[in-house]
N, C-alpha and C positions, 0 to 999 in steps of 0.2 A: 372482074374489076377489083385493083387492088384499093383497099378506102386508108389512108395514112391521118390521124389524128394530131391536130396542135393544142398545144398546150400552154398554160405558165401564165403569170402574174400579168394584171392589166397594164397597159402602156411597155410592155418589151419589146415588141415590132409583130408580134406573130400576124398582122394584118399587113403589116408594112412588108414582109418579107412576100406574101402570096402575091401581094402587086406588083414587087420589085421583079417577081417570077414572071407572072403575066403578061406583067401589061409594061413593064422594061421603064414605070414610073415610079417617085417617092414624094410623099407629101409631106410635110409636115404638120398640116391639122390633126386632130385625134378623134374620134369617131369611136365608142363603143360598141364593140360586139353584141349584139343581142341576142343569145341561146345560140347557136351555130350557122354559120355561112360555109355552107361547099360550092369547092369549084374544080370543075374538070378540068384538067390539065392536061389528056389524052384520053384515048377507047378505055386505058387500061388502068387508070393512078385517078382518083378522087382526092381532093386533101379536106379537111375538115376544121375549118379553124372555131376553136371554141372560145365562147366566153367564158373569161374569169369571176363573172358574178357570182358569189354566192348561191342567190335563186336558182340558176339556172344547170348545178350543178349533178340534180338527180337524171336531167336531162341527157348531160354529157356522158355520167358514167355507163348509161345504155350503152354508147358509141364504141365504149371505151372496150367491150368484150366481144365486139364485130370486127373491129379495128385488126388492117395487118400491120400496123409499123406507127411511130408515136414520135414527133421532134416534141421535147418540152424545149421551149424559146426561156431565157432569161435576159440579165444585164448584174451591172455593177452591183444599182442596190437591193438583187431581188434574189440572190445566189443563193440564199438560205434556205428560201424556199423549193428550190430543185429538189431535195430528195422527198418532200411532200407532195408534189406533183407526181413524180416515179413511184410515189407511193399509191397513190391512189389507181394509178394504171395498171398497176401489178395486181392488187383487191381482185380488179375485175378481171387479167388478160393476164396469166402468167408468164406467157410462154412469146409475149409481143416484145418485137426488138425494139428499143426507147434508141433514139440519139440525145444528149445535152446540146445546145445551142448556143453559144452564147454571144446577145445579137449589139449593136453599139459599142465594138470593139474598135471605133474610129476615135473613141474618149480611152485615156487612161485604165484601163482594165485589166484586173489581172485574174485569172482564175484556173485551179488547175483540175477541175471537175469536169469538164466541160470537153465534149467530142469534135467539137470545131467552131472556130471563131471565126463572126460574121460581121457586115456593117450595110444593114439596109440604108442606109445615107448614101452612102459612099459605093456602094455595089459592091462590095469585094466581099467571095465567099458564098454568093446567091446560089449560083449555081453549082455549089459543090455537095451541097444540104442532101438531096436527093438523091444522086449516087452513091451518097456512103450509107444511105438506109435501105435504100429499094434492094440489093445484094443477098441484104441477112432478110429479108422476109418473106414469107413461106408465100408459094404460089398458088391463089384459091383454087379448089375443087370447082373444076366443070361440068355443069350438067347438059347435057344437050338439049336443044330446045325443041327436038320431039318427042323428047322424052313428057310423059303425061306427068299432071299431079298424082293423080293412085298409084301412078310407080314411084313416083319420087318418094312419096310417105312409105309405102312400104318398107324401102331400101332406107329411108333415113328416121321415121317416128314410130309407126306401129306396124299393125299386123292389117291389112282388110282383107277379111273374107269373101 
């Protein structure tokens, strides 16, 4: 299963976008993220939408080094902080393909950082998020499921005698 990580400043849609994915709705109430909400979207794509809390941030960066692919979500007044988010995901995940998002592109926006513009309001652009990211990320190792635990460590931790 591939696990793709969200990111970015509170109130940019990153919750708004998984619904619009979903469940084909948009709200306008706002509702805080509380340390992470995953949700399957097939056998094979988990997404991980994080919170932007402070507190909750040594939580996230675990994710962040299991992680195969990363949208960091922004808007208008939150652009500055993009490459602090790409930052911290790189800390832990060098080699993870980032897209920029930049989501409320239904208001006045301009920005030329940014990997593709979205409007969870409006829909346009939902469904384009994920096939520009799933392409570039690396397909996880298989284990077979009869394969034992003492083989699998041998082959991936240590040595058992």
């Amino acid at each position: 299963m591939q696990h793709v990580i969200i990111v970015g400043n509170a109130r940019v849609g990153k919750t708004s976008f998984i619904y619009r994915l979903t469940n084909k709705t948009f709200s306008e109430s706002y509702c805080a993220t509380i340390g992470k909400d995953m949700h399957v979207i097939n056998p094979t794509l988990t997404l991980h939408d994080h919170s932007s809390m402070e507190r909750y941030q040594d939580l996230c960066r675990l994710h962040y080094k299991t992680a195969h692919g990363a949208i960091v979500f922004f808007d208008s007044e939150t652009v500055n902080s993009v490459n602090i988010w790409v930052g911290r995901i790189r800390r832990e995940n060098k080699k993870i393909p980032i897209i920029k998002v930049l989501n409320k592109c239904d208001m006045d926006t301009v920005s030329d950082i940014c990997d593709l513009r979205i409007s969870c309001k409006e829909n346009k652009g939902v469904t384009d998020v994920l096939p520009l990211l799933i392409p570039r990320m690396e397909i996880p190792i298989k284990t077979s499921p009869l394969q034992t635990l003492v083989e699998y460590l041998q082959q991936s931790y240590c040595s058992i005698s």
